[in-house]
C-alpha positions in Angstrom: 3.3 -12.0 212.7 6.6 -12.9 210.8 8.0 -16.0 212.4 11.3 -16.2 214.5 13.1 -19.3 213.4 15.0 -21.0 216.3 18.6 -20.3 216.0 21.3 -17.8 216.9 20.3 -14.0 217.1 23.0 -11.4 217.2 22.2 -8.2 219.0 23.5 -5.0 217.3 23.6 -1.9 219.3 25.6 1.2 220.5 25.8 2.5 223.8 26.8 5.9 224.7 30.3 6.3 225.0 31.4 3.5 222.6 34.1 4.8 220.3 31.8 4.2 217.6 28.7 5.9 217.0 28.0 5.4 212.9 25.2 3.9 212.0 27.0 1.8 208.9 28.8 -0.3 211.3 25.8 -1.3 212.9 23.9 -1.7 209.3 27.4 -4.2 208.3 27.4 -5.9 211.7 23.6 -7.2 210.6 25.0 -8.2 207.1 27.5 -10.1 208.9 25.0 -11.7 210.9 22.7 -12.3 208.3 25.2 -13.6 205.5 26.5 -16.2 208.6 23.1 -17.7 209.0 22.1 -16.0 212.1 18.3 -16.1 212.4 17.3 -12.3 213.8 18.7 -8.9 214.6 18.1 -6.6 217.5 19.0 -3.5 217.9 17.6 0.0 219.5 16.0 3.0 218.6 14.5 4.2 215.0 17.0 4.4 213.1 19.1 1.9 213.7 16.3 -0.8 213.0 14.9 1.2 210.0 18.6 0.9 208.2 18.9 -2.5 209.2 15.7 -3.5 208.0 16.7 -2.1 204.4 19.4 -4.2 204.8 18.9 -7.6 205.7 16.2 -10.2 204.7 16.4 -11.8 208.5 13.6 -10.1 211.0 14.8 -7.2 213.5 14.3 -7.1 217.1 13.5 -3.3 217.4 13.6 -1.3 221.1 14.5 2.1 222.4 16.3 2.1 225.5 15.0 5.3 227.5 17.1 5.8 230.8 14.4 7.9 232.1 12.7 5.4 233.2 13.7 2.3 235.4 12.1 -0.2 233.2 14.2 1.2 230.4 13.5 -1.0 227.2 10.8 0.2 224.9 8.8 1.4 228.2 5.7 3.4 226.5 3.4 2.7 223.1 5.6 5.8 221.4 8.8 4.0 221.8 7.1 0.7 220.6 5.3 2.9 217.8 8.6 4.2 216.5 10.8 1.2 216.1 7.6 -0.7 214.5 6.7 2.0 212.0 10.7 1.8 211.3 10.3 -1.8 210.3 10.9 -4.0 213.4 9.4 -7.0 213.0 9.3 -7.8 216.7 9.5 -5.2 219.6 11.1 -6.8 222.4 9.7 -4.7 226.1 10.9 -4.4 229.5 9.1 -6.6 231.8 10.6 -6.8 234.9 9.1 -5.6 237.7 10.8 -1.7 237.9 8.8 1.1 238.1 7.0 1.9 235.1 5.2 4.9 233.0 2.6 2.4 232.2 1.4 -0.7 233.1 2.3 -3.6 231.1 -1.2 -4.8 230.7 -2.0 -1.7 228.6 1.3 -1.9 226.8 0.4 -5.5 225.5 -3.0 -4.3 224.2 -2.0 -1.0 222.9 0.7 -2.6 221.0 -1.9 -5.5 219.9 -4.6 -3.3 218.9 -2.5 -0.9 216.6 0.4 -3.5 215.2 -0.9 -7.2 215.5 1.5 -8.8 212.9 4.2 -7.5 215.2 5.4 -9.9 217.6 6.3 -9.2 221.3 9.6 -10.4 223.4 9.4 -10.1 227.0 13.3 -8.8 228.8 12.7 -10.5 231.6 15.5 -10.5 234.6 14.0 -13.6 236.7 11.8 -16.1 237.5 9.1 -14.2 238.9 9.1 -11.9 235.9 8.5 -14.1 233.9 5.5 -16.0 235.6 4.3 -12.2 235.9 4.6 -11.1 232.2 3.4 -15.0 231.3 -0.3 -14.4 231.3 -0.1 -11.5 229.0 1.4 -14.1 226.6 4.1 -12.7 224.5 5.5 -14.3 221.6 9.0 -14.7 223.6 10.2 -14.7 227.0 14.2 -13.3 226.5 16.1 -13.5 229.8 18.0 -10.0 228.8 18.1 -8.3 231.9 19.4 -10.4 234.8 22.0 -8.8 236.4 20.3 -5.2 235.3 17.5 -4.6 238.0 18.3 -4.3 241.8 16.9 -8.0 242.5 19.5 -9.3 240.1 22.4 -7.5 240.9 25.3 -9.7 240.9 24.3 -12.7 239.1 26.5 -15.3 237.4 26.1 -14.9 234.0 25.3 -16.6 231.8 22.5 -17.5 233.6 21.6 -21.4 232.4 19.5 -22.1 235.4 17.3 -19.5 234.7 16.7 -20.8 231.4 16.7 -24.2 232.3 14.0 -23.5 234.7 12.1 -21.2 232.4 12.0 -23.8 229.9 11.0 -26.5 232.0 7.8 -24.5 233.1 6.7 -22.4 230.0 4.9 -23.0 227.3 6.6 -19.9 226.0 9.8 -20.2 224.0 12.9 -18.5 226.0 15.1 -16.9 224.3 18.7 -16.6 226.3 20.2 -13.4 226.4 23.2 -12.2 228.7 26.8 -12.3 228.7 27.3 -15.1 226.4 30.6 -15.3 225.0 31.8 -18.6 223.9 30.5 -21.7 222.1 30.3 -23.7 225.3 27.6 -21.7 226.6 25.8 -21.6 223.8 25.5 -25.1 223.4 24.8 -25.1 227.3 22.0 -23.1 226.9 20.1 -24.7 224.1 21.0 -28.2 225.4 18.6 -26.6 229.2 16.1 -25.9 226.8 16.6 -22.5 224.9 14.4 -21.6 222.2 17.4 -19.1 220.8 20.5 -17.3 222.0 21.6 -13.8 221.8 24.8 -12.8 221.3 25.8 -8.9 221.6 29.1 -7.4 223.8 31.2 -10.5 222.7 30.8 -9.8 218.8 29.6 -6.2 218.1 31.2 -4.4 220.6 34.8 -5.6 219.6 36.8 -2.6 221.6 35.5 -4.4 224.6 37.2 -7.6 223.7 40.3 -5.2 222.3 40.6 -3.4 225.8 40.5 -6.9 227.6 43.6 -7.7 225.6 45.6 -4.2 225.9 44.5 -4.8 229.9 46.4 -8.0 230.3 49.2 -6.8 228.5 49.6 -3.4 231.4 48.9 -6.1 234.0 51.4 -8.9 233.1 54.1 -7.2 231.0 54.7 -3.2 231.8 
């Protein structure tokens, strides 16, 4: 398994809808990140991770986000397959506890059996997640989707106390992953203990910063 230096990761992806849908600016967004030092990229499905694999010498965080499915990121062997046979060094899973196609157990081995150089990170959304998905040991325990399952709706984030307590208890490095935005919580997190940070919404989706602008500008002055 290629190692996953401890640093800053910057998550590059495209959700439907975004004004954007070229797969270029994803490919420069990972150049960015990788000429700035940043120590991993993620981003979803195939293609995606195959261009940015050709692309950058830093390790990609491949998924597939399937909204089929409650547990939506990377939830059967085929998605895993296809962003690992596109180059993803890691394939980061959905482990919370939402309905499923398959259980995670046979996920893990299925995964293990046909790609073991290929690490695993475990989207967890709290602290029973991750005590669940624990025992299956995954490489990395990334706190991606608090706030996205029904028992986490409405959480602060970012959500330092869950990686404080996380990395208090593991032995698995957390990764912290969720709204973060500025270089205070950054530091925040790794000072409770994070192994990395992710950072997505706040660099690579820049229209949502635009529109935040453009907003205050309706609200205050027209």
């Amino acid at each position: 398994m290629r190692k996953l230096p401890r640093g800053i990761i910057i998550s590059c992806q495209l959700e439907p809808g975004d004004p954007v849908q070229d797969v270029s600016f994803i490919v420069n967004m990972a150049r960015s990140a990788d000429y700035a030092g940043a120590v991993a990229v993620r981003t979803n499905n195939a293609d995606h991770v195959r261009a940015v694999k050709d692309s950058v010498s830093i390790p990609v965080i491949g998924l597939v986000k399937d909204r089929n499915y409650q547990a939506f990121i990377t939830p059967t062997f085929e998605h895993a397959r296809d962003v690992i046979k596109a180059g993803a060094d890691f394939v980061a899973i959905d482990c919370t506890r939402s309905e499923r196609p398959v259980q995670l157990k046979t996920l893990f081995e299925e995964i293990r059996s046909s790609f073991p150089d290929v690490g695993i990170i475990a989207d967890i959304a709290d602290k029973a997640d991750a005590e669940l998905v624990s025992a299956l040991r995954p490489d990395f325990i990334a706190t991606t989707l608090c706030g996205y399952t029904p028992y986490t709706l409405g959480c602060s984030l970012p959500n330092i106390e869950l990686v404080r307590g996380l990395s208090r208890k593991m032995s698995i490095p957390i990764i912290a992953e969720g709204g973060y935005t500025t270089l205070e919580e950054v530091q925040n997190a790794f000072q409770n203990g994070a192994y990395a940070v992710v950072i997505g919404t706040a660099i690579t989706r820049p229209w949502i910063t635009i529109k935040k602008f453009v907003d205050l500008f309706y609200k205050k002055f027209n």
